[in-house]
BALO-381314 format. One record per residue (C-alpha): z, x negated, y; residue in three letters. Coordinates in pm, whole numbers, padded with zeros to 5 digits, always signed. Each point is the difference from the previous one (the first is absolute). Layout:
ZXYALA;...
This chain:
-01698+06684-04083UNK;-00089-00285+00262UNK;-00295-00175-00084UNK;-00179+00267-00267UNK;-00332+00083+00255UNK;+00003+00393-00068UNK;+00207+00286+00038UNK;+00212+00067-00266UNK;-00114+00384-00033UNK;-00369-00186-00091UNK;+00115-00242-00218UNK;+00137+00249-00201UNK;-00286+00207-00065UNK;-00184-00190-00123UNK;-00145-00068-00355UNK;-00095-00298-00194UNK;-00346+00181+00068UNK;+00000+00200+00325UNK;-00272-00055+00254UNK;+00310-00005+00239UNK;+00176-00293-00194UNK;-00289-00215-00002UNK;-00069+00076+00387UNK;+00341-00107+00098UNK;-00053-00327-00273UNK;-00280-00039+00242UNK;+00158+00040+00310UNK;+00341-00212-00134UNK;-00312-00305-00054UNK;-00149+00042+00370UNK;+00326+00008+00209UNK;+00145-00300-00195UNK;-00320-00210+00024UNK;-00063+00084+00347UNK;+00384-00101+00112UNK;-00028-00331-00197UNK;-00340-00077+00142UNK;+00073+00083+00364UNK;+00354-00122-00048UNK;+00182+00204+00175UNK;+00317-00062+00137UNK;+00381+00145+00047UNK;+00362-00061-00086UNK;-00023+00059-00365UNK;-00307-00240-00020UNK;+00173-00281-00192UNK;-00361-00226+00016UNK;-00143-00283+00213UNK;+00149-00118+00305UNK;-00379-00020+00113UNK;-00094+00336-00058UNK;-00231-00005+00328UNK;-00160-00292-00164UNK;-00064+00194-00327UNK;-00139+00305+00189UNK;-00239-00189+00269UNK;-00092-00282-00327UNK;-00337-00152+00022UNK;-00188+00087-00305UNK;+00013-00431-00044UNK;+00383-00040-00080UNK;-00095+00223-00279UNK;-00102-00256-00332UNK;-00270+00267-00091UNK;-00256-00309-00144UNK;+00344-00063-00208UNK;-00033+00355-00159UNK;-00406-00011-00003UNK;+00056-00325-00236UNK;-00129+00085-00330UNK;+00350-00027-00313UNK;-00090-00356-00160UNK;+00278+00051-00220UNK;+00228+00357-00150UNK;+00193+00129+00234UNK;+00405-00044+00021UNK;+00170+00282-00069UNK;+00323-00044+00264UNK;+00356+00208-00021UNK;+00115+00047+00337UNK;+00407+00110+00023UNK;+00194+00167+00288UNK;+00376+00012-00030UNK;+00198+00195+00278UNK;-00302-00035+00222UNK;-00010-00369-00003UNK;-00302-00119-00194UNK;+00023-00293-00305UNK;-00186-00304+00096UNK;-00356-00094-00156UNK;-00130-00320-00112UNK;-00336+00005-00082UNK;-00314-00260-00062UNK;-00208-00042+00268UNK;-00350+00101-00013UNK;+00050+00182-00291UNK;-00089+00419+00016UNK;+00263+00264-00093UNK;+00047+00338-00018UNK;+00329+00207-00016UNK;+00074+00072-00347UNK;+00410+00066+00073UNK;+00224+00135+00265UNK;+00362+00075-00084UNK;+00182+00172+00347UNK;+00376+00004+00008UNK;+00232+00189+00253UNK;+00392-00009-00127UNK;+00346+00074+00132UNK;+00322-00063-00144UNK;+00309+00236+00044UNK;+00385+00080-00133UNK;-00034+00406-00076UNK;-00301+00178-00148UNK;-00185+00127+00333UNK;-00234+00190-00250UNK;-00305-00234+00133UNK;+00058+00104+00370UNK;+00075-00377+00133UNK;-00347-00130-00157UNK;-00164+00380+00129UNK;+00175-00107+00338UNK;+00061-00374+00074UNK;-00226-00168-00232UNK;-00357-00207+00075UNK;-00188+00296-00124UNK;+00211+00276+00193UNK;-00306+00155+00168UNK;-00243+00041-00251UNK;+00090+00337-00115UNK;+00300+00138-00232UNK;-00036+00333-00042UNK;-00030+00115-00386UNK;+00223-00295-00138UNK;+00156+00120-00303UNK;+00188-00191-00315UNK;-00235+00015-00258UNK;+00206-00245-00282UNK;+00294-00220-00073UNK;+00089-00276-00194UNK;+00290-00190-00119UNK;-00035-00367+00013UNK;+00176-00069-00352UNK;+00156-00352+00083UNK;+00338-00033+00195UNK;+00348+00104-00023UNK;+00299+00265+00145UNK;-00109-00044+00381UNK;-00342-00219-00078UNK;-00214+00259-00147UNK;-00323+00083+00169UNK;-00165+00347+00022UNK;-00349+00037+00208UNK;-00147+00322+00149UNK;-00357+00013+00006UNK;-00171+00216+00282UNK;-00327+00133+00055UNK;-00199+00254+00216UNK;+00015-00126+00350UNK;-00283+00115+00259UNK;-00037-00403+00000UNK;-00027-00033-00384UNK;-00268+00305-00037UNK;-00208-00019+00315UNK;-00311-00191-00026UNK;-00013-00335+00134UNK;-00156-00333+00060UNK;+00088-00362+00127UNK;-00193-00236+00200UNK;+00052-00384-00012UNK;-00125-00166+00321UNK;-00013-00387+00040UNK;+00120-00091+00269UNK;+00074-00317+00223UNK;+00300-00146+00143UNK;-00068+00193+00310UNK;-00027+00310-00226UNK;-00358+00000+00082UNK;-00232+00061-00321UNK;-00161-00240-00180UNK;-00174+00226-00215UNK;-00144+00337-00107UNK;+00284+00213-00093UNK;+00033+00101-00355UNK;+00061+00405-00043UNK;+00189+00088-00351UNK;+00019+00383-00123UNK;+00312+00047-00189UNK;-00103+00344-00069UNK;+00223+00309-00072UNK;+00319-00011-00256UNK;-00142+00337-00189UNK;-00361-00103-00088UNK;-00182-00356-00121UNK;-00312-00054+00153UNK;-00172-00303-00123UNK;-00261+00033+00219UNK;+00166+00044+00317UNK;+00321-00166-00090UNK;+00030-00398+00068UNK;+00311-00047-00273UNK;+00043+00138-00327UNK;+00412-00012+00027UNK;+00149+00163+00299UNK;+00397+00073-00048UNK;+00177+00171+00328UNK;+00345+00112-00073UNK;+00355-00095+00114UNK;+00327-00051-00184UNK;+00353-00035+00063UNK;+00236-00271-00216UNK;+00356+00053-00027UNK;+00117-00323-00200UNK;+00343+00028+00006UNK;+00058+00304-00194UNK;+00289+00024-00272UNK;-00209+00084-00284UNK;-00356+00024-00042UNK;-00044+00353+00160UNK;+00362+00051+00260UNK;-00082-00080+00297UNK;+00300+00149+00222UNK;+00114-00299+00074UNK;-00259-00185+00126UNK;-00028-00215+00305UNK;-00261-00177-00015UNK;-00332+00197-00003UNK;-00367-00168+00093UNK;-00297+00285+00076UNK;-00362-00181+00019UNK;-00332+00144+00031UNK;-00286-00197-00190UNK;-00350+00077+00024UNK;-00208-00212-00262UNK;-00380-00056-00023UNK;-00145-00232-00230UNK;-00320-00047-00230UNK;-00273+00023+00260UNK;-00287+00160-00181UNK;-00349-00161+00021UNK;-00151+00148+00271UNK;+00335-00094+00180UNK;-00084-00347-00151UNK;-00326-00017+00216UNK;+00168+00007+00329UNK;+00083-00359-00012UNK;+00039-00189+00329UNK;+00056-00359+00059UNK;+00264-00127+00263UNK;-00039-00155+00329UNK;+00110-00360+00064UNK;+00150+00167+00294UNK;+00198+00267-00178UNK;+00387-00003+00001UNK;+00073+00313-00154UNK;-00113+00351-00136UNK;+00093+00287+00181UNK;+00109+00258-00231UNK;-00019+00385+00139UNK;+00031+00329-00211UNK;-00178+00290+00160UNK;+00351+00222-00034UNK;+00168-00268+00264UNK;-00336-00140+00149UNK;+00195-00121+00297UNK;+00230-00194-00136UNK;-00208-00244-00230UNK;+00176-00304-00182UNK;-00059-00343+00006UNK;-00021-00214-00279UNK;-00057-00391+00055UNK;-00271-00210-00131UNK;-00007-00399-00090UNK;-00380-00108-00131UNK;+00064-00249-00205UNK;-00250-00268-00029UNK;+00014-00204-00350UNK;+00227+00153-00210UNK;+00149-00150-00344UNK;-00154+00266-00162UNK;-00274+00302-00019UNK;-00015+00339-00001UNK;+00053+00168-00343UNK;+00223+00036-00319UNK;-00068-00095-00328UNK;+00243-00035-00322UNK;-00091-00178-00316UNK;+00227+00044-00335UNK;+00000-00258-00269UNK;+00151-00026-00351UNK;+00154-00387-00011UNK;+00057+00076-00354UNK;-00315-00042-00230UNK;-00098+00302-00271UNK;-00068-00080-00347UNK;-00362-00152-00079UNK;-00087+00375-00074UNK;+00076+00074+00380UNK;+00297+00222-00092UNK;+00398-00020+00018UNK;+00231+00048-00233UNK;+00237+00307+00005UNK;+00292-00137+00112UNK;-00142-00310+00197UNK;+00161-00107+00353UNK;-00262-00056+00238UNK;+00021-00180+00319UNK;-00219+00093+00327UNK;-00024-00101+00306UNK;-00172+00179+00353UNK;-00188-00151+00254UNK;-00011+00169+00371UNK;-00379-00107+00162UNK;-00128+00091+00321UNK;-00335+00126-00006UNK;-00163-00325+00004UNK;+00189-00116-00315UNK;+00232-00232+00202UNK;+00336+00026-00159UNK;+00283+00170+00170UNK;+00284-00199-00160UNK;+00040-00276-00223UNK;-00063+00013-00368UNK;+00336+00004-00189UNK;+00191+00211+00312UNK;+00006+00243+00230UNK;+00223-00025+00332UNK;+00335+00096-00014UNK;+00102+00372+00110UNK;+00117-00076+00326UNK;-00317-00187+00151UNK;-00199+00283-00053UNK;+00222+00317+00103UNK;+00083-00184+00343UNK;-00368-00088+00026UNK;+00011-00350-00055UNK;-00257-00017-00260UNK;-00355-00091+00166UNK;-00219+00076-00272UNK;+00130+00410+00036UNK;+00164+00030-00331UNK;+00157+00357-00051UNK;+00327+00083-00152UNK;+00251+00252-00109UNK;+00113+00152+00394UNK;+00163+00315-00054UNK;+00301-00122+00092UNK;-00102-00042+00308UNK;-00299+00274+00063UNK;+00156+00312-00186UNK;-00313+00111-00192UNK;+00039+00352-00186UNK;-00281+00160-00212UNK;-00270+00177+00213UNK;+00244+00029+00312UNK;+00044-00344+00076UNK;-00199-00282+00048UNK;-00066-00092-00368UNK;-00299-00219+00055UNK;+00270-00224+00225UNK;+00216-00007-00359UNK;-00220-00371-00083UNK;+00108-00036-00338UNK;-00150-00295-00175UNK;+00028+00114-00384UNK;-00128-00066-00293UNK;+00003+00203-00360UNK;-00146-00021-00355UNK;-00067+00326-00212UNK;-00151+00152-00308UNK;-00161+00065-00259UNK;-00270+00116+00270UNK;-00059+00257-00251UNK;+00365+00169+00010UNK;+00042-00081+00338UNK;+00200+00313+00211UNK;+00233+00105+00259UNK;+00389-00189-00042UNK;+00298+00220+00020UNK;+00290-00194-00107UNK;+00199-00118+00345UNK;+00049-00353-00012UNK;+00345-00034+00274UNK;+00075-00296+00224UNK;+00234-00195-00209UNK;-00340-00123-00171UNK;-00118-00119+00326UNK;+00375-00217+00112UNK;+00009-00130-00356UNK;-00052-00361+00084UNK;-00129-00141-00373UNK;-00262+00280-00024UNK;-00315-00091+00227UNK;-00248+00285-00144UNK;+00117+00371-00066UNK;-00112+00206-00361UNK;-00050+00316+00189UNK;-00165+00205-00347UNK;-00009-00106-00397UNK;-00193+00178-00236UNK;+00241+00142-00158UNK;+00178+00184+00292UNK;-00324+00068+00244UNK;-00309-00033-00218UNK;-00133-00339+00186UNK;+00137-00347+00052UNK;+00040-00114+00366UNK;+00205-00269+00153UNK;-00012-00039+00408UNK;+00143-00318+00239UNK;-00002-00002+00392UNK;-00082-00324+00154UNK;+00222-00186+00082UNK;+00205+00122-00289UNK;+00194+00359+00060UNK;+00349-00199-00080UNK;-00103-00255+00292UNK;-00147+00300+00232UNK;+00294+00297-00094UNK;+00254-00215-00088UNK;-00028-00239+00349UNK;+00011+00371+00165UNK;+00362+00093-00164UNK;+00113-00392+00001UNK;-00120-00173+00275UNK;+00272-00266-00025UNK;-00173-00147-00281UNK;-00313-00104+00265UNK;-00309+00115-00313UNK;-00221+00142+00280UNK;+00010-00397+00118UNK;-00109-00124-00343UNK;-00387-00076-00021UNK;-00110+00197-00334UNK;-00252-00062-00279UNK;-00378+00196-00020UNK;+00068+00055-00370UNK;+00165+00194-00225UNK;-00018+00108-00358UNK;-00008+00310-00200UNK;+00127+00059-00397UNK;-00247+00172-00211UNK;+00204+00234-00229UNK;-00015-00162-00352UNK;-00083+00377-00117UNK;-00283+00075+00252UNK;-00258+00190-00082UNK;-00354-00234+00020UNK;-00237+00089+00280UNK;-00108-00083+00391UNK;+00312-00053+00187UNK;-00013+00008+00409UNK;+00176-00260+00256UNK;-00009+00081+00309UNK;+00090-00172+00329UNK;+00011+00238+00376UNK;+00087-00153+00337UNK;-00091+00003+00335UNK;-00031-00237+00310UNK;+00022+00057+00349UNK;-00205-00319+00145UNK;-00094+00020+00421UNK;-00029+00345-00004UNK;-00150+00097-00303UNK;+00260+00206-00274UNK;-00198-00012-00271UNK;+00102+00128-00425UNK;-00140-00156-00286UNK;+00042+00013-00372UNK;-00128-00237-00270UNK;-00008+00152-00423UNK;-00058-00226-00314UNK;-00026+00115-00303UNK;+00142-00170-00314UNK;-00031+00066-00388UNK;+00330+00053-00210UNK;-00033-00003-00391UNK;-00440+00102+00047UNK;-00277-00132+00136UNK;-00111+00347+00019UNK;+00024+00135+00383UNK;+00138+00364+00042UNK;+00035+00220+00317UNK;+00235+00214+00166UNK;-00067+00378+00021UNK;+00037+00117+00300UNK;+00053+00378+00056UNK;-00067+00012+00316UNK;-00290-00057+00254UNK;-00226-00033+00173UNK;+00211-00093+00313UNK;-00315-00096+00184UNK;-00096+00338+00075UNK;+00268-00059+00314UNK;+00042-00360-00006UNK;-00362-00137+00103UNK;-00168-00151+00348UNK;+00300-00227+00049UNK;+00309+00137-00155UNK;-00098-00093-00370UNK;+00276-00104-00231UNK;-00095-00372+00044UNK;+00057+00013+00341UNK;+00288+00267+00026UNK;+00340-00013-00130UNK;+00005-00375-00201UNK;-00315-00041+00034UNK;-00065+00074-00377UNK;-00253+00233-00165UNK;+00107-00079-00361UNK;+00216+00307+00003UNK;+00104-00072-00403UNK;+00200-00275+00180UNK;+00232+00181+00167UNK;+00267+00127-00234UNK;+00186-00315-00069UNK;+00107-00047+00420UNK;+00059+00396+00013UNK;+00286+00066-00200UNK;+00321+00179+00116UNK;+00199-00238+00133UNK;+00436+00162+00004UNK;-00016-00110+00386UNK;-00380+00185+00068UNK;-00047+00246-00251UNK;-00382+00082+00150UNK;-00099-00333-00189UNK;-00271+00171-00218UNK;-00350+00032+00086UNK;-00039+00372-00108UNK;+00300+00069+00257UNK;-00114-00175+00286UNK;-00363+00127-00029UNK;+00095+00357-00055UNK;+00267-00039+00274UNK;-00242-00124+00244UNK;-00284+00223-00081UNK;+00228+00277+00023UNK;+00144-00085+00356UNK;-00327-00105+00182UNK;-00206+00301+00150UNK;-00297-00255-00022UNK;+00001+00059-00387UNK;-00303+00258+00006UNK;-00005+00212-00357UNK;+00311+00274-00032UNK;+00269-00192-00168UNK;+00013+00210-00261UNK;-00335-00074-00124UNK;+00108-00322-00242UNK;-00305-00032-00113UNK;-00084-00165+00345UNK;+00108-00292-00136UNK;+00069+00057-00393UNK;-00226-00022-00304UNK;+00174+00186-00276UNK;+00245+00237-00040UNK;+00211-00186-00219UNK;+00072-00215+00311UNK;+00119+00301+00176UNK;+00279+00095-00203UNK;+00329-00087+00164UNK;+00256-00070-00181UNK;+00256-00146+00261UNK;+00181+00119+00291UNK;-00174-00328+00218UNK;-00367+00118-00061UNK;+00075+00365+00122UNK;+00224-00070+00290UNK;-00206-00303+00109UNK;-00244+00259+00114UNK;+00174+00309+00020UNK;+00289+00072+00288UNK;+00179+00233-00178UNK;+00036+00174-00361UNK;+00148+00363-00121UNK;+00383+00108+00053UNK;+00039+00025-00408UNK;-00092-00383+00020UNK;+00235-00101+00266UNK;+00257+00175-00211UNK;-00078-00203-00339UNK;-00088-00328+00139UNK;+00156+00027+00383UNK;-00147-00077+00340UNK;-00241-00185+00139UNK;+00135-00292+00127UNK;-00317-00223+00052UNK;-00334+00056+00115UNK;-00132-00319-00216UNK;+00087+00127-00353UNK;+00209+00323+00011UNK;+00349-00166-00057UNK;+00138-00309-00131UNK;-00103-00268-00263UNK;+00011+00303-00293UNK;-00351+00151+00189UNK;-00131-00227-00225UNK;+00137+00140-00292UNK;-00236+00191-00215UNK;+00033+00368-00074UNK;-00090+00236-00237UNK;-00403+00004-00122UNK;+00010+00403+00060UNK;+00035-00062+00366UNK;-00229-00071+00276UNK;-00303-00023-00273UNK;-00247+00159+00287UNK;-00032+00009+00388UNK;-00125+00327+00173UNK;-00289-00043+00163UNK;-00080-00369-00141UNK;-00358+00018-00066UNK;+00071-00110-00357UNK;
């Protein structure tokens, strides 16, 4: 409990509410400011070598005109990272202002026997901050592998460390360790209640979880020996008022020092280059053309193949890439692409569904759908072979005719280039440069109205990790524009000051454009929108209204009706004895089971919700 600022016996006591709790908040603020601003020393203070310097500093090392400097331009939203206590290096433009939109913190160990979390509780970078409470909460298969390659993950929450309120402060600092600048103080808040006034980030995921990934099938473990445990805390989305701490950067400063009030002593360091005149600005932009012309009416023909191409922009227009290509796979996963193009990385960064580091995931994708007007959920599973099949560049992931709505998705570069160089590297595709087109086949029976192509990526460009989406519209068979109807809404009521859908997630508030990327894919079954939002809502204790209460977030009873073992057990942990007996156990906390959650069942079932509010 090293590091956590209270007694335990207090800690516990209190309430989200309790003059006590908010006293000890208080308290928890003053000790932590006062030891970073009198610097104090001892043996676990891992900070400047000068800390006499720091204490005794003459109010003119600080760059205070720096911070007194009116913004000339918007602020930079930065993503700082900490791995194992040694921070990630940050290039940024000088003279440009910032604030911290992003910190991802990473403590990991890596072991031959299931120590049931004690070697990351014991031996890890976060050892100190306070254990007690850690329980398993969920599990998960990972679905790819073999006998002996099969992955299964542990997810763990309730830590003293994960539930305590808490707060970081970002000091710039010289190479002497001497600041250069006002520090920056960030409240991360309290894991059981959002606070948008008081809170600094609208995401805040603390939890820790244990990988066995050489299991013999997806959920026997015995013979495992090779076991990683890893605590993550993730911030992200810095709401506006979090915005309006911006600070600009000494020419003097070296590096940000990085302390967490639970282990004030022991801050991190995290390196800073200013960068002068860089190739390119701040910002991310995507543009989506279709190369091939409509009829003189402005529509296409059921059944046409259209051709369209992408182009990645900074946010002064300037072109990330060169029209007709993007790099090839390998200059950008090993960071050799300047312009900060973002792929596919989960082979590299795990990512899992609310646990783990999603927003790091960096798919660049791209998807058509409709009618608008019949647009829905997708639940047929659409397996890997469709993504190794080296003729087929773009994936039918729905017909009509099976799923009610037409939708055909392609990752760029190509999934058979991207998957396929994965499981055959000796054919060298990650090497090949790749194209910034691609087409999609209109069925020659669609149904006429507004169809949606989309485009989602991200780029991480001198410190900035920024999402962005781009929707056009085209007209198949009509000139006549139709809508989706969405059943669901309004998500603003939560995501506002900051953490609105154009900013959060892909950066895209067109929510009717979501389906055709979110279907159930045979190696991540939590593909679907309606899964991962229920999943989500359902495991943060930031989602205010009682769970229960669908009519938080849905519009009609009709849209309430489940009909599939994925839309109950995507919320819901658990389900009655007589249904374990008919349809068996639980075996995943995405979608109930395996690729037949989808399935639908009877109409007599599940045709109301307790407590819905409709």
């Amino acid at each position: 409990m090293g590091g956590l600022g209270a007694p335990w016996s207090q800690r516990a006591a209190c309430t989200p509410r309790s003059l006590g709790c908010l006293t000890a908040r208080r308290a928890l603020l003053t000790v932590a400011l006062a030891a970073v601003l009198s610097a104090c020393g001892g043996p676990e203070d891992a900070g400047s070598p000068d800390d006499d310097a720091l204490a005794t500093a003459d109010p003119a090392h600080l760059d205070v005109e720096a911070a007194r400097r009116p913004v000339l331009s918007k602020p930079i939203g930065l993503a700082l990272e900490v791995d194992n206590g040694e921070g990630k290096p940050l290039s940024v433009r000088a003279g440009a202002t910032f604030y911290i939109n992003q910190i991802d913190l990473r403590a990991s160990v890596r072991s031959t026997f299931d120590t049931g979390m004690w070697a990351l509780r014991t031996t890890s970078d976060l050892a100190g901050v306070g254990w007690v409470g850690l329980r398993p909460v969920d599990e998960e298969p990972v679905l790819l592998g073999g006998p002996g390659r099969y992955t299964r993950r542990r997810f763990y929450r309730g830590a003293a460390w994960m539930d305590l309120p808490s707060f970081f402060i970002v000091e710039p600092v010289d190479s002497r360790g001497v600041l250069t600048g006002p520090p920056v103080v960030l409240n991360i808040g309290a894991e059981h209640q959002r606070r948008p006034t008081t809170d600094d980030f609208f995401v805040r995921r603390l939890r820790a979880i244990q990988t066995a990934y050489d299991c013999t099938t997806p959920r026997d473990c015995t013979s495992a020996r090779d076991y990683e445990e890893e605590a993550l805390l993730e911030v992200r989305n810095a709401y506006q008022h979090a915005q309006q701490r911006a600070f600009s950067l000494s020419p003097r400063t070296t590096s940000l020092r990085l302390r967490w009030s639970l282990r004030p002593f022991a801050p991190y360091s995290i390196p800073v280059q200013q960068v002068s005149a860089p190739e390119f600005a701040y910002g991310f932009g995507i543009d989506v053309e279709a190369r091939t012309p409509p009829r003189q009416d402005g529509t296409y023909a059921p059944g046409s193949e259209i051709t369209f191409q992408v182009t990645l922009r900074d946010g002064e227009g300037k072109r990330l890439h060169p029209q007709g290509s993007l790099p090839s796979y390998n200059d950008v996963v090993r960071g050799f692409n300047a312009a900060g193009i973002q792929y596919y990385r989960a082979f590299f960064d795990a990512t899992t569904t609310y646990y783990r580091r999603k927003h790091r995931e960096r798919m660049l994708m791209t998807q058509i759908i409709g009618p608008a007007q019949n647009i829905q959920p997708i639940r047929s599973v659409i397996d890997l072979d469709a993504f190794l099949d080296p003729e087929v560049n773009e994936q039918t992931v729905a017909t009509e005719k099976r799923d009610g709505v037409f939708s055909q998705f392609s990752i760029l570069p190509y999934a058979n280039i991207v998957f396929r160089g994965a499981f055959f590297p000796e054919e060298g595709l990650w090497d090949r440069p790749n194209t910034d087109t691609w087409q999609y086949r209109i069925p020659a029976n669609a149904t006429p109205g507004t169809y949606l192509v989309t485009v989602k990526g991200r780029r991480v460009y001198l410190g900035e990790d920024l999402p962005a989406s781009r929707t056009i519209e085209i007209q198949v068979g009509t000139q006549q524009r139709t809508e989706a109807k969405l059943t669901t809404g309004p998500c603003n009521s939560c995501h506002s000051q900051g953490a609105e859908l154009s900013q959060v997630l892909h950066g895209n508030d067109n929510r009717a454009a979501c389906a055709g990327c979110h279907t159930p894919l045979g190696f991540e079954l939590e593909g679907p929108i309606f899964v991962r939002t229920h999943f989500v809502h359902s495991r943060s204790n930031r989602f205010g209204a009682p769970l229960e209460k669908c009519a938080s977030c849905h519009l009609t009873k009709e849209s309430i009706q489940r009909t599939s073992q994925a839309a109950c057990l995507s919320c819901h942990k658990s389900y009655p004895d007589s249904h374990v007996k008919k349809f068996g156990p639980i075996e995943s906390m995405y979608v109930g089971g395996g690729r037949e959650s989808f399935k639908q069942c009877t109409d007599s079932c599940h045709t109301r919700h307790p407590k819905s509010g409709l």
